[in-house]
N, C-alpha and C positions, 0 to 999 in steps of 0.2 A: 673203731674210733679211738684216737691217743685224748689222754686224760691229762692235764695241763697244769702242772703249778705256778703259782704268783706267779713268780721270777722266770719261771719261761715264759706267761703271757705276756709279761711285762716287756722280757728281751722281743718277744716278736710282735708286739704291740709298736716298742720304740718310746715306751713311755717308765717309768718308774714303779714298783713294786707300790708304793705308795698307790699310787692313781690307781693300780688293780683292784686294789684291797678297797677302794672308796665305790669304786665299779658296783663291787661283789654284795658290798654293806648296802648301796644303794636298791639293789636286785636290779639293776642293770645288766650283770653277767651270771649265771646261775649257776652254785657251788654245789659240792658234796666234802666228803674227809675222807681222804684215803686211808690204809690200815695204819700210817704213824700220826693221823688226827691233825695230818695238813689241812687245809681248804685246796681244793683242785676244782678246776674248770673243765667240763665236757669240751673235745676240740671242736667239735660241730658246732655249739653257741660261741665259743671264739672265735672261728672263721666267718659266722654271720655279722656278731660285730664290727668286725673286722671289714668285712665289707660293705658293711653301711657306712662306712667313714672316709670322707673324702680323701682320694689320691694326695700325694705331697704337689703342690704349683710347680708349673712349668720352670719357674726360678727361684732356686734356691742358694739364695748368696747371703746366708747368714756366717758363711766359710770356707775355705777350702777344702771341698770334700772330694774325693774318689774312692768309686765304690770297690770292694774288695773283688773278689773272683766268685767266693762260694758266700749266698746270701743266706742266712737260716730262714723259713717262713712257714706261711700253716697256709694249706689247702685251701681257698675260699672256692673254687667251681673247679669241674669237671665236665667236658663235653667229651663224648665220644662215639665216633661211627665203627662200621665195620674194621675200617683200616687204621685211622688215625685218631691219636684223643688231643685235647688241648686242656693245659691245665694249670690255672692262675695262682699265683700265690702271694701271700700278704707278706713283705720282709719291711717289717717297721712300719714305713710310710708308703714303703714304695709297692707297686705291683707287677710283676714279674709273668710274663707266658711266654707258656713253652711248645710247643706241638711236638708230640711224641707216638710211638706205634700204639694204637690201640692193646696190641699183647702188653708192651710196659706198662701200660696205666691200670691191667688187671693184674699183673703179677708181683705188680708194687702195691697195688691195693690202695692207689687214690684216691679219697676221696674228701668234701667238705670235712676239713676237720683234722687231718693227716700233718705232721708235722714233717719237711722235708727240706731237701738242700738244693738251690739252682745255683749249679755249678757253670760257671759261663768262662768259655772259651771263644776270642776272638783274632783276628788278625787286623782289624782296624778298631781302636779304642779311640772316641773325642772325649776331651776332657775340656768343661769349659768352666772361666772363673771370668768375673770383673774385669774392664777394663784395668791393667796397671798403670798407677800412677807415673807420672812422664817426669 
């Protein structure tokens, strides 16, 4: 299990160091001190949070936004059978799955709590915005 500071909960939160820190004060998210006497967060109580927290709405037009290629996120579930695993991940607001071979998901070592990259490759990208103005 990755052990999580502020400022990366925060970055894969989508929310500000501030709001972590109020999190953590509150016992909300459950700290310890790593050996330079940070505050860090277990990734497992991160990812649970994390998935307790409603998806971003189907619309979001508070701007022009398009998503990058590689999203940073944290491990919220893992399923996996014999063949194949599926495995969700939190990047800010959004939720991200993947289905990947079952070997991948144990030789990556996925689990609740793992901090990782979904790397997305496409040949058809929609990008949608507001109507513009005429």
């Amino acid at each position: 299990m990755d052990i999580i500071t502020i400022a990366e909960a925060a970055s894969l939160l989508g929310v500000s160091d501030d709001t972590v820190r109020r999190l953590v004060d509150a016992g909300t998210l459950p700290h310890s001190r790593d050996t330079s006497g940070r505050k860090v967060i277990p990734g497992d109580a991160l990812a649970h949070y994390a998935a307790s927290k409603p998806a971003a709405p189907d619309e979001t037009f508070g701007g022009r936004v398009s998503a990058r290629n590689r999203l940073v996120g944290l491990v919220t579930e893992v399923k996996v059978d014999e063949v194949m695993g599926q495995v969700e991940l939190r990047c800010g607001p959004f939720t991200i799955t993947s289905l990947i071979s079952a070997d991948s998901v144990r030789e990556m070592g996925l689990e609740p709590g793992s901090v990782a990259v979904a790397v997305i490759k496409s040949t058809n990208v929609i990008i949608e915005t507001q109507e513009a103005p005429r």
